[in-house]
C-alpha positions in Angstrom: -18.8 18.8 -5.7 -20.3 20.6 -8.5 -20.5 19.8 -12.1 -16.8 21.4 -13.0 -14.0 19.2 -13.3 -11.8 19.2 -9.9 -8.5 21.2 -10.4 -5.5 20.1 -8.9 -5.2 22.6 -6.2 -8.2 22.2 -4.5 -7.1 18.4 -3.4 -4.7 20.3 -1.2 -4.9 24.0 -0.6 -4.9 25.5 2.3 -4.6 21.5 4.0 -1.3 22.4 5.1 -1.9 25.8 6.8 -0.2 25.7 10.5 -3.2 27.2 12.0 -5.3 25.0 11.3 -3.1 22.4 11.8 -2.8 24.0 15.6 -6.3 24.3 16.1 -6.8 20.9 15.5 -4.3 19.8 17.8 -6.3 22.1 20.1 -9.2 20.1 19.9 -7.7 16.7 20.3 -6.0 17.4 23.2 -9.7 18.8 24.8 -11.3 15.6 23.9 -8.6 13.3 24.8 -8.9 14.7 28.7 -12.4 12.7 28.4 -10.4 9.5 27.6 -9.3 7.8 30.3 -7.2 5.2 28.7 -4.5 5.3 25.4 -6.0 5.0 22.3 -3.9 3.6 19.1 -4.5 4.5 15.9 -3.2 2.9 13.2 -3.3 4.6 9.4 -3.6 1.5 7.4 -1.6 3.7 4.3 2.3 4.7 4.3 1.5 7.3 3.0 0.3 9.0 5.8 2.8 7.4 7.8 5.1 10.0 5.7 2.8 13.1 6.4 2.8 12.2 10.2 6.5 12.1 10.0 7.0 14.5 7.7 4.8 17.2 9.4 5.5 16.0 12.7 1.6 15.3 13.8 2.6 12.8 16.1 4.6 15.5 18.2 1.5 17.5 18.3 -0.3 14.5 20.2 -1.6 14.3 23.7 0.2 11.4 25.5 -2.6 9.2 25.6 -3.3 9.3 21.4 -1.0 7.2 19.3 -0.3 6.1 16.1 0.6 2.8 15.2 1.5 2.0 11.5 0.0 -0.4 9.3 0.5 -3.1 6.4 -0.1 -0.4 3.5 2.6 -0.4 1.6 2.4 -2.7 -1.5 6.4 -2.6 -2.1 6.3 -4.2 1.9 4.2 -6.4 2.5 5.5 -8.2 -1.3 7.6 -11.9 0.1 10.5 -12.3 -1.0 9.5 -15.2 -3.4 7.2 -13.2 -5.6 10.4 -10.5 -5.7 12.2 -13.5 -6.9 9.9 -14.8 -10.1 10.4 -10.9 -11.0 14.1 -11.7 -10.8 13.9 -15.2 -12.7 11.9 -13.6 -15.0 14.3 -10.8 -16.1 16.8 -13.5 -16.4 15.4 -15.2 -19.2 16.3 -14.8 -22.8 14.6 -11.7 -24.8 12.3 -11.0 -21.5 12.3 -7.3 -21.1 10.9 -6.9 -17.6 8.8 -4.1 -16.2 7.5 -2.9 -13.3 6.8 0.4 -11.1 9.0 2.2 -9.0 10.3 1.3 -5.7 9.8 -2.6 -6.9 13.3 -2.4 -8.4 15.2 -2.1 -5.5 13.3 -4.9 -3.1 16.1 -7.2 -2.3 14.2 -10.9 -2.9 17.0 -14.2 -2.0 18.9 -13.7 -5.0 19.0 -10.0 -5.1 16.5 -7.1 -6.0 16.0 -6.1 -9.7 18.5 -3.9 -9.7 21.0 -6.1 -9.1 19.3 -8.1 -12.0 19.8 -5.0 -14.3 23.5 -5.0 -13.2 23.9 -8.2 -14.4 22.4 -7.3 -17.9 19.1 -8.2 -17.7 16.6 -5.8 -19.1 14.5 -4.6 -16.3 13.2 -1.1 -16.7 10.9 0.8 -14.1 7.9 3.3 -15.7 5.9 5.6 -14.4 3.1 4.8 -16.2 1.9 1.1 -17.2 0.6 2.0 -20.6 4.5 2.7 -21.3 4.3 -1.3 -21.5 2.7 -0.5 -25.0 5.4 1.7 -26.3 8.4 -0.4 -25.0 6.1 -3.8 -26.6 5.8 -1.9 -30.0 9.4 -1.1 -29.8 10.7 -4.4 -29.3 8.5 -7.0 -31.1 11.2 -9.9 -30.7 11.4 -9.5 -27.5 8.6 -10.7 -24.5 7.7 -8.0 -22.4 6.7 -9.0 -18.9 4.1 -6.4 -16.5 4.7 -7.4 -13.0 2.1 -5.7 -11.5 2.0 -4.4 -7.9 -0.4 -2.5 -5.8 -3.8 -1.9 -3.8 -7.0 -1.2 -4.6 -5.5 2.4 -6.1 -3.4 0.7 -9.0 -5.3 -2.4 -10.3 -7.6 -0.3 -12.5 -4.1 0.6 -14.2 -3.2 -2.9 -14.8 -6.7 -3.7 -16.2 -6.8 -1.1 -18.2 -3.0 -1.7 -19.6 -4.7 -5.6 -20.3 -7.5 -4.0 -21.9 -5.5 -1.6 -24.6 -3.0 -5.0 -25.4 -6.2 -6.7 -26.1 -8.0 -4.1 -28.0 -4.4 -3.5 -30.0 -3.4 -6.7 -30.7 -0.5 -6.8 -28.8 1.0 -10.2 -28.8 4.6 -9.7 -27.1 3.4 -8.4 -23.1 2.4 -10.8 -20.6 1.4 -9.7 -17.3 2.5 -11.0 -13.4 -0.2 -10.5 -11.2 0.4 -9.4 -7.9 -2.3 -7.1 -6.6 -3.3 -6.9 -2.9 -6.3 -5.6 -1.6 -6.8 -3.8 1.6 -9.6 -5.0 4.3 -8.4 -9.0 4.6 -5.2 -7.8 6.1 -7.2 -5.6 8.4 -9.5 -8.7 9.3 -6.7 -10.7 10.2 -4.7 -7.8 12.5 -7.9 -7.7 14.4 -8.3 -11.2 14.5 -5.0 -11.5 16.3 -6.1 -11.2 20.1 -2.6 -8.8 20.7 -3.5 -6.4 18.6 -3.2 -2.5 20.2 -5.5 -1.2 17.4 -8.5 1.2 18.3 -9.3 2.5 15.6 -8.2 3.2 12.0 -7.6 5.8 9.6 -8.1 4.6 6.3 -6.7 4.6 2.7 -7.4 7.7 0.7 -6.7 6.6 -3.3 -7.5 3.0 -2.5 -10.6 4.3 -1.5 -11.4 6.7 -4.3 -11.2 3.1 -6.2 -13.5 0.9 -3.8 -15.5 3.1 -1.9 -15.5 3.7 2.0 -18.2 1.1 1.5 -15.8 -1.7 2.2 -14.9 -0.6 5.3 -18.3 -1.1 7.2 -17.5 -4.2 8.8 -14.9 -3.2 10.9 -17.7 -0.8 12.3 -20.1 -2.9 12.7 -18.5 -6.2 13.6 -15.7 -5.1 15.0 -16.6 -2.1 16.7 -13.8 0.1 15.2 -14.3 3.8 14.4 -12.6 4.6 11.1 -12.2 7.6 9.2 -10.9 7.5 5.4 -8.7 10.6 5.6 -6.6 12.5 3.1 -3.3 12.5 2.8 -2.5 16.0 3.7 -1.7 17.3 7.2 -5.0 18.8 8.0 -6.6 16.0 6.4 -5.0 14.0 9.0 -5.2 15.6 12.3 -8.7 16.6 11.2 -9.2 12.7 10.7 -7.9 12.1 14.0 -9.9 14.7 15.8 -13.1 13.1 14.2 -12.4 9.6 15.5 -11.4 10.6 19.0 -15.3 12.2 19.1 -16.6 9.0 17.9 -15.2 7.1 21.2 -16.4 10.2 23.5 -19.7 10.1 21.8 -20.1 6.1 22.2 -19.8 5.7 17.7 -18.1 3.4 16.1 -18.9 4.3 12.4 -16.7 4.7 8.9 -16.9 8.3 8.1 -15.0 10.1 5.3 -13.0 13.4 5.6 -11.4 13.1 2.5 -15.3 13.7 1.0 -13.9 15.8 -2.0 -12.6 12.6 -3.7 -14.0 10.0 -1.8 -18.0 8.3 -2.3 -19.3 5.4 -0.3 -19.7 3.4 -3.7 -16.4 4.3 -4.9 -15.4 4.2 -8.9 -18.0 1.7 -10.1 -16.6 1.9 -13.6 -12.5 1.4 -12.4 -14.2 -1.7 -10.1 -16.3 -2.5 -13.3 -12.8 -3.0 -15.4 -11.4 -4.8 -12.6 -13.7 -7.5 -12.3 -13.2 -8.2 -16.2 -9.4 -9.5 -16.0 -9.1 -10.8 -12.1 -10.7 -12.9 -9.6 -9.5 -14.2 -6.1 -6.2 -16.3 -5.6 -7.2 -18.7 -2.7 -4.6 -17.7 -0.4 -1.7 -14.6 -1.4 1.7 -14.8 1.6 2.2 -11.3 3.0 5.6 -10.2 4.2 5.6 -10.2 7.7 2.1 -10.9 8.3 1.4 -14.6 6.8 -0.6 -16.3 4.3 -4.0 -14.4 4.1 -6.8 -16.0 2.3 -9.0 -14.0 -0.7 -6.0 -11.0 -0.2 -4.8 -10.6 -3.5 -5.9 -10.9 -7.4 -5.1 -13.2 -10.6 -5.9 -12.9 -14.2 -9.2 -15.2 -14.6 -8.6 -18.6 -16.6 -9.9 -16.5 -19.8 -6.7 -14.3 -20.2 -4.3 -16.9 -18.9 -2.6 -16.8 -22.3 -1.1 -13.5 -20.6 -0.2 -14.6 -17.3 3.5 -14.8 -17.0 2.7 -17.2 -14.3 1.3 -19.9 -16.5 3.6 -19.2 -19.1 7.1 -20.0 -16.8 5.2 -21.8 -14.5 7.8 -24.5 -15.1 10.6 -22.3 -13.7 9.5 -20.0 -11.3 10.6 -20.7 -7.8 7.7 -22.1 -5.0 10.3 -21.7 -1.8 8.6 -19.5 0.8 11.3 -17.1 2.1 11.1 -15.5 5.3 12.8 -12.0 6.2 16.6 -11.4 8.4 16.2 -12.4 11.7 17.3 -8.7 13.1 14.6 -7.4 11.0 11.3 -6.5 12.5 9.6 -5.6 9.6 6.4 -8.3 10.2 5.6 -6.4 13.8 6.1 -3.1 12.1 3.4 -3.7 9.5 1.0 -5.5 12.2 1.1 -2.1 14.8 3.3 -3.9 17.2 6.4 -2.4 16.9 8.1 1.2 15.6 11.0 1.0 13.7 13.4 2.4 16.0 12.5 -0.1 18.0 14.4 -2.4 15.4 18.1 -3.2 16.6 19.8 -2.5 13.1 17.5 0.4 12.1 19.5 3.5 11.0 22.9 0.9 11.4 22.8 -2.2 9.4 19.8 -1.1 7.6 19.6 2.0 5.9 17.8 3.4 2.6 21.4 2.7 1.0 21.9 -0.5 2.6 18.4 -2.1 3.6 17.4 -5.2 5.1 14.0 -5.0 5.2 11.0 -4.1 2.8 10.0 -0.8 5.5 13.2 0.6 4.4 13.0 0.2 1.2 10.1 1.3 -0.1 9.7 5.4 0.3 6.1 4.4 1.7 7.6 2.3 4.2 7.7 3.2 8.3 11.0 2.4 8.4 12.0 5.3 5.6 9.8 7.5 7.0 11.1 7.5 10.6 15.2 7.4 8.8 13.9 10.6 6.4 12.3 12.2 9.1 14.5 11.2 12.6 14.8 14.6 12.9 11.5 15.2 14.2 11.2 11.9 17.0 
């Protein structure tokens, strides 16, 4: 990349032309006659669980390469008793609670946010977390909570939201930690011995953030080819074609395709920022998946005069709250299962009506396989 700043279009022109898109397909379908065997593939991000749908890549595959979807959505994997501090939260008196997009519809054991919000509670979605500042400056009597959710691609955000409302002064925001982070639930889906995965393609904006560097071990230990792809057709069937040479050609290596936003170190300053506000919780509960040690953040003990955590401690609920029974959400995220495989997908559960997290998120399998049904 030279010196010039990147423009816009060049993170996606021409990565949707058909041609190449074709082409592609051309070439996986010559290299998987030299596989004797399936091959599953999960993408670890729902994002390009949407652009496989969306496009219809997976129609374009020889029978013998398959994707398998993974745990990367932070809206799905969040249980149902962190949905429900957001929901005790909101309840209190003069708590204006905030958070980002899809987390307001979540359904947690007493309801998702919305409902909270129907009820009067003041729980407001934003686009951007420095909004927190405005909406704090505009309501000094009131206690504005953060809860904070995401990867590796949104905790800068959150410490940089922390590091303005220290550098202003702000004394009315508190912040509810729940950042993920993306290789432990890799470690564990591999640790499982009925895992189907082969090989991965890998998060493109958590890896702007951290680097492809943190995906070496499942290389070298684990003896996984991974490419970090892109999140644009091409980028994906290209990232496909790339890992099906690495098992003809005997590899296993991380390699990045999305190169034009993507370094091996990753944003040192962004990971700089992060390791100023948060450390390790001991053990973080994934939906579906299970408790998974070193998996998500906290604010260190230094800034625990903003953790929303410490400050309702008393009343925030400790019950661990597993999903419907119908729902199959948990072998959806681990690569088991596809959600029409699920007995009340596109029935009982519906974008409009959902019972799990993987339909209600707009990263999740489950929408993306309702939203796109018409190209199965």
């Amino acid at each position: 990349m030279s010196s010039r700043e990147l423009e816009l279009k060049e993170l996606y022109f021409g990565f949707r032309d058909s041609k190449t898109i074709k082409a592609y397909a051309k070439l996986i379908e010559e290299e998987s006659k030299k596989i004797t065997r399936d091959v599953n593939i999960m993408e670890v991000c729902g994002g390009h669980t949407h652009t496989i749908m969306k496009y219809g890549l997976n129609q374009l595959l020889p029978k013998n390469v398959k994707f398998v979807h993974g745990p990367g959505c932070p809206v799905c994997v969040m249980p149902k008793e962190r949905i429900d501090h957001a929901y005790v939260l909101a309840e209190q008196k003069d708590v204006i609670l905030i958070t980002l997009g899809d987390m307001i519809k979540v359904p947690g054991s007493h309801g998702s946010l919305q409902d909270a919000r129907a009820k009067g509670c003041d729980v407001r979605f934003v686009y951007s977390p420095t909004d927190t500042l405005k909406i704090a400056a505009q309501n000094p009597d009131k206690t504005v909570i953060f809860f904070a959710i995401g990867f590796e691609t949104t905790t800068p955000m959150t410490a940089a939201l922390i590091n303005m409302a220290i550098k202003q002064n702000v004394k009315n925001i508190l912040f509810h930690i729940n950042h993920v982070t993306v290789p432990e639930p890799m470690r564990v889906l591999l640790d499982d011995e009925t895992n189907k995965i082969d090989a991965f393609i890998g998060p493109a904006h958590v890896s702007v953030i951290s680097g492809s560097k943190i995906y070496d071990e499942f290389a070298k230990k684990y003896k996984k080819p991974l490419v970090v792809s892109g999140f644009e057709p091409v980028d994906v069937i290209k990232s496909l074609y790339m890992i099906l040479k690495q098992f003809n050609e005997k590899r296993c290596e991380v390699e990045v395709e999305y190169s034009r936003s993507v370094t091996y170190e990753g944003n040192i300053e962004a990971q700089n920022l992060n390791e100023k506000f948060f450390e390790r919780r001991e053990h973080f509960r994934w939906r579906g998946i299970g408790d998974i040690a070193k998996s998500a953040l906290k604010l260190k003990d230094a800034y625990s005069w903003l953790d929303a955590e410490v400050f309702y401690k008393e009343i925030l609920p400790t019950q661990k709250i597993d999903d419907h029974k119908l729902c199959i959400c948990g072998d959806i995220l681990k690569g088991k299962a596809n959600p029409v495989e699920c007995k009340v997908f596109g029935k009982a559960c519906t974008p409009s009506s959902p019972l799990g997290s993987c339909m209600v998120s707009s990263e999740g399998a489950c929408a993306a396989y309702y939203k796109y049904g018409n190209l199965l």
